[in-house]
C-alpha positions, 0 to 999 in steps of 0.5 A: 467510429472506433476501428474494430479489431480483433481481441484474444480470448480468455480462459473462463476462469481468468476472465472470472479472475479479472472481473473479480479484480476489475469490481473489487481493486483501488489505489491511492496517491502520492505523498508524505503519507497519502491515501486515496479510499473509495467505498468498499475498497482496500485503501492503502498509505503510500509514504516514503519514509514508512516503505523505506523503514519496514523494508528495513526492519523486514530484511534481515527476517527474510534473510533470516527465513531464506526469502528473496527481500526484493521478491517480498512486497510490504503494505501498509493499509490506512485502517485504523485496527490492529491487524496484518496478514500475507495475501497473494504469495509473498504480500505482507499487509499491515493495518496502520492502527496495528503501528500506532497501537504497538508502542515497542519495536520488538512487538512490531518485530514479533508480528512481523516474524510471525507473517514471515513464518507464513510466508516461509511455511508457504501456508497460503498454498498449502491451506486448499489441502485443508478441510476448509474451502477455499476462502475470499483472500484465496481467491484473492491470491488467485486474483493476484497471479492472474492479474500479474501475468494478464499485465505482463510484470510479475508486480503488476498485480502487487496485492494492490487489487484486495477486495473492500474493507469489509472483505479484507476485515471479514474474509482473511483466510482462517489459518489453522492452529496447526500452522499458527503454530508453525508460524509462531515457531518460525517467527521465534527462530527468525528473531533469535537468528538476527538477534532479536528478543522474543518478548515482543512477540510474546506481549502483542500475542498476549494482549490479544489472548483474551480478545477472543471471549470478545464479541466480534464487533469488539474484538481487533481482526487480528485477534480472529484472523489469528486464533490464539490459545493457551497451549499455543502461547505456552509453547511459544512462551518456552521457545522465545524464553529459551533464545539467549537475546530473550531479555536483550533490549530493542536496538536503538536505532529501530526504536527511534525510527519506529517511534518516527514512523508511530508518531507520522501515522497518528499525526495524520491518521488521528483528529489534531486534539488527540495528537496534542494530547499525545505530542503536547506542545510541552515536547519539544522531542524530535518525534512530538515535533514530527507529529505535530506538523501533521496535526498542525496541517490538518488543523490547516495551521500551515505556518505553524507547521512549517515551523516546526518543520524548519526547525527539525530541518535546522537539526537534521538538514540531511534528513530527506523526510523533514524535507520532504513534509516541508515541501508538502506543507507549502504546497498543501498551502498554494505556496507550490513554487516555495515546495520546489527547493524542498522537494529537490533536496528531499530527491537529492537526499535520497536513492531514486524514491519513486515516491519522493519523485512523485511529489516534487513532478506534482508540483512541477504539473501544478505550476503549469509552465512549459518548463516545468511541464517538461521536467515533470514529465521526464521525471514521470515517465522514469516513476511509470516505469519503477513503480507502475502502480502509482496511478497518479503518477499515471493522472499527472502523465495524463496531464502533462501529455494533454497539454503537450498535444500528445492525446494518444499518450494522454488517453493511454496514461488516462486508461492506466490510472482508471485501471488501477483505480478499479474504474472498469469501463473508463479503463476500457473507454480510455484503451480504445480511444488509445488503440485508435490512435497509436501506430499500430504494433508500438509498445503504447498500442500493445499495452492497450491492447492488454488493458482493453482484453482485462477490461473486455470480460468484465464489462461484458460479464457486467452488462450480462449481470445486470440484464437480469435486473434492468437493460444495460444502455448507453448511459453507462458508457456515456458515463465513463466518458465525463 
C-alpha cells in the first residue's frame, strides 16, 4: 500500500487553474513534422526545420519591437485554417493552413508584425481593462502562468495547455478595433525597421476585408478573431505606402526557405493527389521534390520517397532537413537500422536540436539493444532537460528506463509524458508509484511530488463533479492503470 504523505495546499483559484489545464491540454511527438491530436484538444506540429525557420524570420521583428527573441515562443497548430493569434503572454500560434494559403513571405511577415504589435502593445494584459469580460484565451493565459510557476520553469507551461480545437477556433480573445489598430501600426513600423515591405501585409488583410459579410461557418477564424474595416485598412494603407521599402521585393533567401517550409506542410497535411497536383512530377524543382517525399510516404511508396529523398541529398549533402526526412522514410518503413547514418548526420549538421535528437534516440529504442538502449538514453536525458515538453521523448525515457530496471525512473518518466498529454489520473497514478519509490528529498522525488500536488485538485474536483451525476468508483482509478 502507498505510503500516505503529506501534500501542500493550493490557493482556490490555482487549483481551479490546474483543473482547467488538467481537462483541456495535449501535446504532440517528434518528428519531420509530426502531430499527436486527441478530441477537443489543440494539436500542435513540431518539426525541426519549421521551428528553426519562423524563429528566424521572427527575430529580427522582436528586436525590431524591443522584445527579448528567447522570451518569445512561436507554434505552430496542425489545422488547416487561416489563422494565428498571441496567447498567455508572449505565445505566438500559427495555424498551419494560414503557410499553406499564403503563398508570398512578405504576407507571412505582414501577420507576423501584426501579432508581434500585440505582443509589444501588451494587449492581452491590458484588455481586462476593456468593456469586455474576460474571455476563454484570458483564462487561458492565466492558466499558463499558473501552471508555469506550479512546474517550477517559466517554459513549463509554454502555451502547450490551450484549450480544444473548438475553444481556440471559437473563444480567442475579441481584441478591440482600437488595439487592432494599434497592432497593425506597430507591425507596419516593425517591417520598415528591418527592411521589409509592407505590401504583404496589406494583400492578406485585404483578402480577408470581405470575409466578414460571410457567414461564420464560412469565413477563415482570422477574419473573426481580427475585425478589419475600411477606416482601419486605409490607415494602414497609407502607413506601409508611405515606408521607403513599399515596393522593395521579398528577400531571396526567406522566400525560398518559406516555399521550403509551404511545400512540407502541404505534403504532409493535404491527401497525395492534391500535392501531385500542386507539385507535379513534371517539377523537378527542389521545393516540388521536398514535398512529393510527403506525399509519396503517405501514399506508402517508401522507395519512391527515398528516391527523391537522396536525390535532394545528392545536391544539398549538407543540408540536415533532407537528411533528416530520409531518415524518417527508413524508419517509417521497418528499415529502422538504415535511419541511423541518416539521422546522425542530420544531428551532426545541426546545433543540438531537440527535435532532431529526438528521432534519431527513437530509433535507437526501436531497435532494442543494449547499446543502443544506452545511447538513446544519453541522448534522451539531454532532450528532457532542453525541451521539457517533448512528451515522447518522456514515453521513450519511460521505455528505456523499464527495460533497464529502473522502474522509479520508468514510473516518473511515465507520469511526466501523462501530464502533458493532459491524461490527469494516469499522471497522478504514475506520480505516486514514483513517490513511493524514490529516495525520499532527491530531485525524482520532488518533481513528483509537484506533478502529484497539480493533479491532486483536479482529480478531487473531478470526482466532486461527477458526484452529481453518478458515484465516482475504482473503475476510474483502475482504468489509469492499463
Amino acid at each position: 500500500m502507498a505510503k500516505k504523505r503529506r501534500r501542500r495546499a493550493l490557493p482556490k483559484p490555482a487549483r481551479i487553474f490546474v483543473l482547467i489545464t488538467a481537462l483541456f491540454w495535449g501535446l504532440t511527438g517528434p518528428g519531420a513534422l509530426s502531430s499527436a491530436s486527441a478530441q477537443n484538444r489543440i494539436s500542435l506540429l513540431r518539426d525541426a526545420e519549421t521551428e528553426w525557420f519562423l524563429r528566424w524570420i521572427g527575430t529580427p521583428l522582436f528586436e525590431a519591437a524591443g522584445l527579448q527573441p528567447n522570451a518569445v515562443n512561436i507554434y505552430l497548430i496542425n489545422d488547416p485554417t487561416m489563422n494565428a493569434f498571441v496567447s498567455g503572454g508572449q505565445n505566438i500560434f500559427f495555424h498551419a493552413g494560414l503557410i499553406m494559403e499564403l503563398d508570398d513571405v512578405n504576407q507571412m511577415l505582414g501577420v507576423y508584425a501584426h501579432e508581434t504589435g500585440h505582443i509589444s502593445g501588451a494587449h492581452l494584459a491590458r484588455s481586462s481593462d476593456g468593456a469586455a469580460a474576460p474571455t476563454a484565451i484570458a483564462l487561458g493565459s492565466m492558466i499558463l502562468g499558473v501552471a508555469a510557476i506550479l512546474a517550477g520553469a517559466s517554459d513549463a507551461g509554454l502555451g502547450l495547455m490551450m484549450g480544444g480545437q473548438t475553444m481556440a477556433q471559437r473563444s480567442f480573445l475579441v481584441y478591440t478595433r482600437s488595439q487592432e489598430n494599434q497592432a497593425d501600426q506597430a507591425g507596419a513600423g516593425f517591417l520598415e525597421a528591418t527592411g521589409t515591405s509592407g505590401r504583404g501585409m496589406l494583400e492578406t488583410f485585404e483578402r480577408f476585408r470581405d470575409q466578414e459579410l460571410l457567414s461564420t461557418r464560412r469565413r477563415d477564424p482570422y477574419a473573426t478573431t481580427h475585425p478589419l474595416s475600411g477606416q482601419r485598412v486605409q490607415r494602414l494603407t497609407d502607413r506601409v505606402q508611405r515606408s521607403p521599402y513599399f515596393d522593395t521585393p521579398p528577400r531571396e533567401d526567406y522566400q525560398y526557405w518559406y516555399a521550403r517550409i509551404r511545400a512540407k506542410l502541404k505534403g504532409y497535411l493535404q491527401e497525395p493527389w492534391r500535392t501531385f497536383s500542386d507539385y507535379p512530377e513534371s517539377d523537378q524543382s527542389d521545393i516540388a521534390r521536398y514535398a512529393r517525399i510527403y506525399a509519396y510516404q503517405k501514399d506508402l511508396k517508401f522507395d519512391r520517397a527515398l528516391e527523391e529523398a537522396n536525390g535532394l541529398i545528392r545536391d544539398y549533402p549538407e543540408d540536415p532537413f533532407f537528411q533528416e526526412i530520409a531518415g524518417q522514410v527508413l524508419l517509417e518503413s521497418s528499415r529502422v537500422e538504415q535511419s541511423l547514418d541518416y539521422y546522425r548526420k542530420a544531428n551532426a549538421l545541426s546545433v543540438r536540436n531537440p527535435i532532431l535528437m529526438t528521432q534519431l534516440a527513437h530509433a535507437l529504442v526501436a531497435l532494442e539493444t543494449p547499446e543502443y538502449d544506452k545511447e538513446a538514453a544519453k541522448i534522451l536525458e539531454q532532450i528532457v532537460v532542453m525541451d521539457r515538453v517533448n512528451d515522447f521523448a518522456w514515453r521513450q525515457l519511460s521505455v528505456i528506463y523499464a527495460r533497464t530496471g529502473q522502474e522509479e525512473k520508468a514510473d516518473l518518466a511515465t507520469a511526466e509524458m501523462f501530464q502533458l498529454q493532459g491524461q490527469v489520473m494516469r499522471a497522478n497514478y504514475y506520480a505516486t508509484r514514483a513517490v513511493d519509490k524514490l529516495p525520499e528529498g532527491s530531485p525524482g522525488w520532488l518533481r513528483a511530488q509537484d506533478i502529484l500536488i497539480q493533479t491532486q485538485f483536479a482529480l478531487e474536483e473531478y470526482k466532486r463533479q461527477n458526484r452529481r451525476r453518478r458515484p465516482f468508483d475504482q473503475t476510474y482509478l483502475d482504468a489509469a492503470r492499463h
